[in-house]
N, C-alpha and C positions, 0 to 999 in steps of 0.2 A: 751560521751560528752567531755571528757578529751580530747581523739583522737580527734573529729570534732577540739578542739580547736587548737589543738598540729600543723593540717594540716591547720589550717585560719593565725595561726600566719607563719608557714614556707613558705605558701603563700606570708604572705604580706613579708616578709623579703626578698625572690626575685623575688619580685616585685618592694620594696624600692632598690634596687641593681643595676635592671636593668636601671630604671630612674634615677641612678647617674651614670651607665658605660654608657649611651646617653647624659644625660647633659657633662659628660666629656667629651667623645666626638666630640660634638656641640662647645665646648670652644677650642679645640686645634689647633693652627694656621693652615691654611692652607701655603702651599709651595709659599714662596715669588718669586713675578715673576717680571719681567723690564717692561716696557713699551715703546716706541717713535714713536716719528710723524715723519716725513723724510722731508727735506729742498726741496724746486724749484729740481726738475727734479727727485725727487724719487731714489729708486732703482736700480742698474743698470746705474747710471749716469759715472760710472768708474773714479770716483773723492768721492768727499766730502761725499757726502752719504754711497756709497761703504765702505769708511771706517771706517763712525759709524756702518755698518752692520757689519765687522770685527770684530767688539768693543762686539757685543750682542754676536757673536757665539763663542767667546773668552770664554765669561762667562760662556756661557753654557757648552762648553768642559771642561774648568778647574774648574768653580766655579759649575757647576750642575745648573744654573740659564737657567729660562725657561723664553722667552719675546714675547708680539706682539709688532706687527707695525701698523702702520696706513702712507697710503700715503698721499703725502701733500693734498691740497684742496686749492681753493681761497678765501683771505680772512677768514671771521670771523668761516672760515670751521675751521682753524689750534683750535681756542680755542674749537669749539666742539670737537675735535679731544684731545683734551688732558682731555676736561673734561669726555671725554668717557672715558678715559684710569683710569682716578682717579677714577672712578665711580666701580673701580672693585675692589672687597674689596682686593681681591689676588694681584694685582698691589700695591708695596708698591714703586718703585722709576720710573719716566716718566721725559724722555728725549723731550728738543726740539732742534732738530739740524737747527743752524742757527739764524742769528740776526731776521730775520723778527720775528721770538717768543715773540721778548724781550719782550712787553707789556702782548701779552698772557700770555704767561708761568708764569708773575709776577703776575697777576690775577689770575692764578686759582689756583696759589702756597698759596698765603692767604686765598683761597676759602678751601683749603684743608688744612689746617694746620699739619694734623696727616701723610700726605704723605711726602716722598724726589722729588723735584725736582731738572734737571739739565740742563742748554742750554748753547750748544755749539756755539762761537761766541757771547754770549749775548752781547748786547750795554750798558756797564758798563758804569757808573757814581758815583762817589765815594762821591757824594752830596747827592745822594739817597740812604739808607739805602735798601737791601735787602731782603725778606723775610727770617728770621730765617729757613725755610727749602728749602731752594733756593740756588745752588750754579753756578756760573757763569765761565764756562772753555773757556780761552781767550789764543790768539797766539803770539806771537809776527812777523806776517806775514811779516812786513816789512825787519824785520833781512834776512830771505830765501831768502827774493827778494831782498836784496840787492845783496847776494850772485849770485844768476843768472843773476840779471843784470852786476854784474862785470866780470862773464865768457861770457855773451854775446856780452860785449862789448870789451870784449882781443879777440874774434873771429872774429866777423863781418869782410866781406871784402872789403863792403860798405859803412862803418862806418853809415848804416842806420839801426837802430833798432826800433822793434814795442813793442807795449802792448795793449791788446783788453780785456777789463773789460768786465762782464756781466751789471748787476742794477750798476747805478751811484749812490754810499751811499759810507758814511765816511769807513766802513769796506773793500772795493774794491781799494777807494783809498789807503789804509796804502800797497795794493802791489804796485799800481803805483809807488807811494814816495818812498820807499825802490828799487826799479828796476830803476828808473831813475836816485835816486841817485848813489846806484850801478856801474851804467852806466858813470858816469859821473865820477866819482872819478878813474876807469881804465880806463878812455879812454876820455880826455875833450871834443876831437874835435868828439866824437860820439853823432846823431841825435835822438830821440826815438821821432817815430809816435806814438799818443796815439788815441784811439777808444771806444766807448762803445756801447754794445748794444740796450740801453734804459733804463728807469727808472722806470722799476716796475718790480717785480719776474718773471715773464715771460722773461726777459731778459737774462735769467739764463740756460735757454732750447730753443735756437732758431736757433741750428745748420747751419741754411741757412744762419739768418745774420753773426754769426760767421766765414763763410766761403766767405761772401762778403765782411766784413770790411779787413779780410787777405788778401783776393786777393787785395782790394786796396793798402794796406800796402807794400805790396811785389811788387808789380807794380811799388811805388814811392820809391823802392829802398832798402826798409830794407828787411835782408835776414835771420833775426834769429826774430822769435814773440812770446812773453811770455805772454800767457792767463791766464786769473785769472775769468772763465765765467762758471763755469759747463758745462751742458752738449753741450753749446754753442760752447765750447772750439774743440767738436768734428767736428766742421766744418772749423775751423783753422788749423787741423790737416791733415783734408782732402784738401784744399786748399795746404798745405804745399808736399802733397804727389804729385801733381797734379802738383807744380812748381819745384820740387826737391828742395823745399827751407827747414830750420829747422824750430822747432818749440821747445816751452819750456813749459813742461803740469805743473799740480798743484794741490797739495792736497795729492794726491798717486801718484805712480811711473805708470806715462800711455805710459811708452814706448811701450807697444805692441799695440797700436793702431795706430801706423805707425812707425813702426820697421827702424830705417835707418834714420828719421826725424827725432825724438823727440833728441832734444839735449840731455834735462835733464826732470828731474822734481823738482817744490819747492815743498818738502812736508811736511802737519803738522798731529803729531801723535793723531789727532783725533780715533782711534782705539785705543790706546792707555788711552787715557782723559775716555772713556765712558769707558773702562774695570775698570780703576782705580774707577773710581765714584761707579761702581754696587758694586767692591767687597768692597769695604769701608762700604755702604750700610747693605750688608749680615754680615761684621764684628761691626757691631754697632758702626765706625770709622767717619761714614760720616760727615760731619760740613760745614752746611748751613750759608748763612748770608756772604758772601765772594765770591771773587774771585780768581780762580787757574790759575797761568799764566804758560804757556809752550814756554820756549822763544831759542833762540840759543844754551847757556849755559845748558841749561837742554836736550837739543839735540829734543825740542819739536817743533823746525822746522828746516829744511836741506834741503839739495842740492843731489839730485841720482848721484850717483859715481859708476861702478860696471862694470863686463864685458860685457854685454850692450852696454855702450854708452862711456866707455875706450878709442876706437880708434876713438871717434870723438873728443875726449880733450886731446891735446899734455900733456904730461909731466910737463914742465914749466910752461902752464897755468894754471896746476893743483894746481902746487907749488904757484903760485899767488892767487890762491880763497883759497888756503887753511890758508895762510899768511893773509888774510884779513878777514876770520873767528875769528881768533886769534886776531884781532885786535877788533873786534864787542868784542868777550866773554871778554879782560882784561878791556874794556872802551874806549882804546885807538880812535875807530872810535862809533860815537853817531848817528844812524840812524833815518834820519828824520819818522813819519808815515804818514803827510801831506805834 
């Protein structure tokens, strides 16, 4: 009887064992992962997207951080699309690249409170409070472009210069304003044709019109056109290969998609912004409720300088965009964004 009992108690004792080394477990976090949705033209746009995917495999080479994606969708797709992402217990921070987010992303950032959210470009307003795990990574686009509008305009031999927007929204214009003023402050008696491709996200990925509005551009004269269109931008590029005329990409450095063309690029360190956000994230650093701005001064947007595109920018003109960098970073020049 002793023994029966001796072998019921050492029974239950691992037994009791076993069901606290499974409820342990069951409680031990799983491996925190990224999440994001991709902006108008997806993956592969060799711009603005591209280099929030820089931003994710950054993390994951140096931080260990594992993410999915989801590509864009139309419409009230982007907010399924994030709440898909939230919906994963292992998704602990979800990216929305791009202002079209801004209403989503603040929706479902409330909807979720225990998650981090982050959108790149949000349409800040500083009358509206933000979601306490919400944080908002913003450019100062206009500085860049001011910078390439004032190399395009110590270039030109035409004194006629373009700009082909993608969607007509306040965030497309702050390149126009910064590029024209640019434009104008090197160069008074310089022209800038201004174009857009439309007013809705689709405007963003329409290669054909992008490559029609250049051709008009270049026709009436301008011989240097600074796109601010995603994947639109690739048919400016092509138009530009097609006339021997330049072109000036954005976002990332697109010189190789017409070698010999691309003047320059304005770029903003969006790969950079999502890297910063994740690893903050993972370091329990993050702080929602705010906006992060990356401006000239912080080098969170520039101008491509490199052996590249060297012997298409004299010496001198160098010395002059770079002279008028310095004058943006002390105060000295106040860049319009409208």
């Amino acid at each position: 009887m002793r023994l029966f009992t001796l072998l019921l108690t050492i029974t239950l004792i691992l037994f009791l064992v076993g069901c606290a080394r499974k409820a342990d477990q069951q409680e031990q976090p799983t491996k925190m992962k990224v999440g994001l949705v991709f902006d108008v033209g997806g993956r592969g746009d060799k711009s603005f997207n591209d280099a929030a995917y820089r931003g994710l495999e950054k993390a994951k080479k140096e931080l260990g951080m594992d993410f999915e994606y989801i590509e864009p969708g139309p419409g009230a797709d982007r907010e399924a699309a994030l709440r898909q992402l939230a919906n994963h217990k292992d998704i602990a921070l979800i990216f929305g690249i791009g202002f079209i987010f801004t209403d989503d992303i603040t929706t479902i950032a409330r909807e979720f409170p225990s998650k981090k959210f982050a959108c790149v470009d949000y349409t800040y307003d500083s009358t509206r409070p933000l979601p306490p795990n919400l944080v908002a990574l913003l450019f100062r686009e206009e500085e860049g472009s001011f910078l390439v509008g004032t190399l395009a305009a110590l270039l030109t031999k035409t004194n006629v210069i373009g700009f082909i927007g993608g969607m007509q929204s306040p965030l497309i214009k702050k390149f126009e304003a910064g590029y024209i003023a640019g434009a104008r402050y090197a160069n008074p008696k310089c022209e800038v044709l201004v174009g857009y491709a439309g007013t809705t996200g689709e405007a963003f990925k329409n290669p054909g019109k992008g490559k029609e509005l250049a051709l008009g551009q270049y026709t009436r004269g301008a011989d240097i056109i600074y796109h601010a269109s995603g994947v639109t931008g690739l048919g400016v590029f092509e138009a530009a290969r097609e006339l021997k005329k330049l072109a000036i990409g954005v976002d990332s450095d697109q010189y190789h998609e017409a070698p010999g063309n691309i003047l320059t690029s304005m770029t903003k360190i969006v790969d950079t912004a999502v890297f910063q956000s994740i690893k903050a994230a993972k370091e329990s650093t993050f702080v929602g409720g705010r906006a992060m701005i990356f401006d000239l001064k912080s080098n969170g947007v520039d101008y491509v300088y490199d052996q590249n595109n060297k012997s298409l920018i004299p010496d001198d003109v160098h010395t002059k965009v770079e002279e008028t960098r310095r004058k943006i970073v002390s105060g000295e020049i106040t860049v319009p964004y409208q």
